[in-house]
SEBA-764640 format. One record per residue (C-alpha): x, y, z; residue number from 1. Coordinates in steps of 0.25 Angstrom, whole numbers, plus 5000, padded with zeros to 4 digits. Layout:
<recs>
px/py/pz/num
X/Y/Z/NUM
...
</recs>
This chain:
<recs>
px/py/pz/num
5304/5109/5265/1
5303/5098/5254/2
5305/5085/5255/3
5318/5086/5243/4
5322/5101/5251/5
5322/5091/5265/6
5330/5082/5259/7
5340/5092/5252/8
5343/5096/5265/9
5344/5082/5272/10
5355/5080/5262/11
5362/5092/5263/12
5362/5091/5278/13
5365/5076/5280/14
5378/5078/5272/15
5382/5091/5277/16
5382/5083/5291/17
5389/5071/5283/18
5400/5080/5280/19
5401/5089/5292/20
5405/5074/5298/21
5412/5069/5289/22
5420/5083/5288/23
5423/5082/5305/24
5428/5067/5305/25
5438/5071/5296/26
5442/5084/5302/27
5443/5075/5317/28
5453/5067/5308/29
5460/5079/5303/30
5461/5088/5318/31
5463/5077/5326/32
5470/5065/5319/33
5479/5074/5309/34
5479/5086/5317/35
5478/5094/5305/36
5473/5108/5307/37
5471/5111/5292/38
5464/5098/5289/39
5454/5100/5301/40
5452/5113/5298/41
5448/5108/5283/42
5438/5099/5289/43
5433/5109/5298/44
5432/5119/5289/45
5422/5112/5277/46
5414/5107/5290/47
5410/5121/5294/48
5407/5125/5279/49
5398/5112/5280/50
5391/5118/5292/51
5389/5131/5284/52
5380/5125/5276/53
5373/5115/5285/54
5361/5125/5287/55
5350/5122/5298/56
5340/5117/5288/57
5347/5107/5282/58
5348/5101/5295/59
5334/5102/5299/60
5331/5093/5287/61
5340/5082/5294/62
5332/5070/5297/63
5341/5059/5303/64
5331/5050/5310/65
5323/5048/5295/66
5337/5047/5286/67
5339/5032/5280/68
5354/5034/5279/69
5356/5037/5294/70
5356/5019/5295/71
5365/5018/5281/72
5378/5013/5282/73
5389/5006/5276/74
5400/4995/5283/75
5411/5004/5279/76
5406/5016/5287/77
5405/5006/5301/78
5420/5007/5301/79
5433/5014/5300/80
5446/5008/5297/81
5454/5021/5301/82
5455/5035/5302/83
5457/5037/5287/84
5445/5029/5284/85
5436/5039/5293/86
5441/5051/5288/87
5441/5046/5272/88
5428/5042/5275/89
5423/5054/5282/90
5430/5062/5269/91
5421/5055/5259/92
5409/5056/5267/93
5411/5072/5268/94
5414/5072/5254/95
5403/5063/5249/96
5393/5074/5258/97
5399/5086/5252/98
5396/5080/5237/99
5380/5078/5241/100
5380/5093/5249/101
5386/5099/5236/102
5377/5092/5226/103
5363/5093/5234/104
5368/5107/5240/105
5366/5111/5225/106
5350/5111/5228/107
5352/5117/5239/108
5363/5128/5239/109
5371/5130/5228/110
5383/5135/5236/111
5383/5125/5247/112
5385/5115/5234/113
5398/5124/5231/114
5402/5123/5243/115
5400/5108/5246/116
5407/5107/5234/117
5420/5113/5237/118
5419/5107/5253/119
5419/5094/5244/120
5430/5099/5236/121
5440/5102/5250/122
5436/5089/5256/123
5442/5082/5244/124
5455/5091/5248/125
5455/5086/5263/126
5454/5071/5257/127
5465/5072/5250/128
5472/5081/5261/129
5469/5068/5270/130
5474/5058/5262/131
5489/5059/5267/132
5484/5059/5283/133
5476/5046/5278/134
5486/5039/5271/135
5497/5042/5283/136
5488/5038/5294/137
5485/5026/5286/138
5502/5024/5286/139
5504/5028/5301/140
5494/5017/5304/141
5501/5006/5294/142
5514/5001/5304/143
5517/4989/5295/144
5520/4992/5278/145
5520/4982/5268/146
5530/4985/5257/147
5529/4974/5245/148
5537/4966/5238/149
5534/4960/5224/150
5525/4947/5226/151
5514/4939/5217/152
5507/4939/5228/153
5508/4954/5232/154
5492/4958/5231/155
5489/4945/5241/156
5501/4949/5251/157
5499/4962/5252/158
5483/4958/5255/159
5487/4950/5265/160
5495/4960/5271/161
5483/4971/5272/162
5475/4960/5278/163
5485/4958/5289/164
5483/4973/5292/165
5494/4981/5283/166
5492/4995/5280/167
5502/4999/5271/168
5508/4995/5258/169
5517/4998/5249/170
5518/4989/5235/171
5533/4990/5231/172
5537/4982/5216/173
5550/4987/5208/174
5550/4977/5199/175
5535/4975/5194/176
5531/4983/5179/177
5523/4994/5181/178
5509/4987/5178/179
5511/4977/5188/180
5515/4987/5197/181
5503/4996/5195/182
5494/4984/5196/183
5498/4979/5209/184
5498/4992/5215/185
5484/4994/5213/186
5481/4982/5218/187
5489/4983/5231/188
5483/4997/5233/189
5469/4993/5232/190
5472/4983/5241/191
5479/4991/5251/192
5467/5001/5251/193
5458/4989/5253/194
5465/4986/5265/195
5466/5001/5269/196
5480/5000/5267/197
5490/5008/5263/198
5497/5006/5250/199
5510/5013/5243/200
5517/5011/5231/201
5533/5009/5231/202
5539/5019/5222/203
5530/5019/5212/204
5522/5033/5213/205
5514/5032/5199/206
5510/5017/5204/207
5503/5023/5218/208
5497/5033/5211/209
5492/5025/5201/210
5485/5016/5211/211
5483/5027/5222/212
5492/5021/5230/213
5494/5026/5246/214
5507/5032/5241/215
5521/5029/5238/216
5533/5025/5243/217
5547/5029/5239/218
5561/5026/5240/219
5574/5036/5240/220
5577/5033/5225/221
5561/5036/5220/222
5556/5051/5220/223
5554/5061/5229/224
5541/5062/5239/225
5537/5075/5232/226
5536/5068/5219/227
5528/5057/5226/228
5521/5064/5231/229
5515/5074/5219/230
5514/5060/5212/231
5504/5053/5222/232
5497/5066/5225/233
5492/5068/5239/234
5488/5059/5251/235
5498/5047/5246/236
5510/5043/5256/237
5524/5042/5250/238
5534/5036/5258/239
5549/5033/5256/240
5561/5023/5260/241
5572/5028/5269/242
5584/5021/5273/243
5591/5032/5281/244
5591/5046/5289/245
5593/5052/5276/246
5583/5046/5267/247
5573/5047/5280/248
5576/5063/5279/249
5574/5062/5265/250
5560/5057/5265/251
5556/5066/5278/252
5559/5079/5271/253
5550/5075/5260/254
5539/5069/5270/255
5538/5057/5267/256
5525/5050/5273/257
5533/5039/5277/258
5546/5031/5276/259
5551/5019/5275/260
5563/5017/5285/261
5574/5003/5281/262
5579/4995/5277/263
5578/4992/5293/264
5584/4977/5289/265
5588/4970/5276/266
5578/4969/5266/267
5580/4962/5253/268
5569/4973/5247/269
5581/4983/5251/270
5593/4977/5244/271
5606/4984/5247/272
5598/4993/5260/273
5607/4991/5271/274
5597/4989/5284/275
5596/5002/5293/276
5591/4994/5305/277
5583/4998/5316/278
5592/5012/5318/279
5584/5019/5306/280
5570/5016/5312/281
5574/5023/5324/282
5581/5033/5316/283
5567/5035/5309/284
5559/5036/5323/285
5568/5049/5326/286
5567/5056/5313/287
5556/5052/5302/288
5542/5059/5304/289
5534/5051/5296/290
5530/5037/5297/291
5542/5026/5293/292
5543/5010/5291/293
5554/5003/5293/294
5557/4993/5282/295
5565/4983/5278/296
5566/4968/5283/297
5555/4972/5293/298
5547/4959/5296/299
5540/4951/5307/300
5554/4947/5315/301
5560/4960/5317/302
5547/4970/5314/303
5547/4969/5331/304
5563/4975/5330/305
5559/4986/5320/306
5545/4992/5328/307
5556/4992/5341/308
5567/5001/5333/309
5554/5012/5332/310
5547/5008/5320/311
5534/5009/5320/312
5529/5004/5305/313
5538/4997/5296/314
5537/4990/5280/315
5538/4976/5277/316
5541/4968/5265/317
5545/4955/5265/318
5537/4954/5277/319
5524/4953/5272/320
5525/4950/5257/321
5534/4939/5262/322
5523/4934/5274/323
5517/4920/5272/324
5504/4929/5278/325
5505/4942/5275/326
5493/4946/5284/327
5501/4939/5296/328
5512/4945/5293/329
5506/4959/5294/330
5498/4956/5307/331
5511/4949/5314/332
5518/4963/5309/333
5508/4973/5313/334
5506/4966/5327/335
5520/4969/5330/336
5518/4985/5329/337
5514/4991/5342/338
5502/5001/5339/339
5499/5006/5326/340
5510/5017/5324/341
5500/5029/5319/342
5497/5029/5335/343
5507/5040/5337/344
5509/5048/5325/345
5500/5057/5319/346
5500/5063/5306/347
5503/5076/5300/348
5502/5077/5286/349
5502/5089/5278/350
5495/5089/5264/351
5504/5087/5252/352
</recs>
């Protein structure tokens, strides 16, 4: 055997191996995590056609104890922030393999090059496909949701927000032009995915697509969920304001990822909502599937009286924006939840 044939075959194999892993951390995540049979057996599936190619003599050209990239790593690859972080991770590296097997395979066999192609192709598929179980992992894990209100110092609050640990925010403005808008929108997303955070647009669907925001959020007056939906194309989250039974039924039938449930108390930022008191959390606990924040004059002082009515996550204002320390603020919030509220649910998802 050459020196370029041995080398051919050291490629091929170390990246069918790179792959094959990469391919079975994200079917554990897909069985086990999601317990979704059609996604594990997606996973399972362009595994074994890995194997079918993974022929003995490219493994006897494997020669670990002598490859330099066996002591290369990176700082990002010591540690994992979550579960989405792994299996993101783990999709790109089994993506990144399949692009080297399908251009070196081209040397070596023709159709094993078409076929790592189209593996490459379906992979892409199951990213997308993940993107909603991402997403809605990332919201059963977020208990405390910031909503803004207009501020010149809305980049620094919300910043100091995320750096006391918020997860989730939503950038509300009803009376800022278009430009503006758009322009402090992109920079709240990019922060918010700095952070790991996630971010959602009030209203505005053309806005969050136009900065890839996490996704929407909607009241009873703006468009249907299916409209949304088409619009922000799939993986993003679109949640919806709900007042009462009705309006809750309303956004279960059209499966909404998650509502908001208020105005639990008087709110300036609700003019002319009468409060529905703790009697629509517990109403909420019984009937709505999906995840729900309270909202509404939530803060610091009565956040304790809202988490004993059932609620597990709620959305806060004035709370925060208004906070001489918003990082403080959301630390002294977030202590008061009891466990991180993902503990006991799981998710089932089906693609859009």
């Amino acid at each position: 055997m050459t020196h370029t044939t041995s080398t051919l075959y050291r490629i091929l194999d170390a990246n069918l191996d790179r792959a094959r892993e990469g391919l079975r951390v994200v079917e554990e995540w897909c069985r086990l995590g999601l317990e979704n049979a059609q996604l594990s057996a997606q996973c399972k599936q362009l595994r074994q056609e890995l194997a079918s190619w993974h022929h003995p003599m490219l493994r006897r050209a494997r020669d670990t104890a002598h490859d330099p990239g066996t002591h290369l790593t990176h700082p990002q690859e010591a540690t994992r922030t979550d579960v989405p972080t792994v299996v993101q991770a783990n999709l790109c590296r089994v993506q990144e393999a399949l692009r080297v097997l399908e251009e070196y395979s081209k040397i070596y066999d023709t159709q094993m090059a078409a076929a790592c192609k189209q593996m490459r192709y379906q992979v892409y598929i199951l990213d997308t496909q993940l993107q909603p179980h991402h997403r809605l992992q990332q919201l059963l894990d977020a208990p405390l949701y910031l909503v803004t209100s207009p501020s010149e110092q809305l980049v620094s609050v919300v910043e100091a927000a995320l750096q006391g640990g918020l997860k989730l925010v939503q950038y509300r403005e009803k009376q800022a032009n278009d430009d503006q808008r758009l322009a402090i929108a992109q920079q709240l997303c990019q922060l918010c995915h700095q952070y790991q955070a996630l971010f959602i647009v009030n209203d505005r669907i053309d806005i969050a697509v136009a900065v890839d925001a996490d996704g929407v959020h909607l009241g009873q007056q703006d468009m249907t969920m299916a409209v949304a939906r088409q619009m922000l194309g799939l993986g993003k989250l679109v949640g919806r304001s709900t007042t009462n039974p009705q309006e809750m039924e309303r956004a279960i039938q059209e499966q909404a990822d998650y509502i908001g449930v208020g105005p639990i108390y008087e709110t300036p930022t609700k003019v002319g909502k009468a409060a529905v008191g703790h009697d629509y959390i517990r109403y909420a606990n019984q009937h709505a599937p999906m995840p729900y924040y309270a909202i509404g004059g939530i803060d610091e002082t009565n956040l304790g009286e809202v988490l004993a009515a059932g609620a597990q996550r709620v959305a806060v204002v004035r709370a925060i924006m208004n906070a001489p320390s918003p990082t403080q603020r959301v630390q002294q919030m977030l202590q008061q939840f009891p466990a991180p509220p993902a503990s006991s649910e799981s998710i089932n998802v089906e693609s859009r």
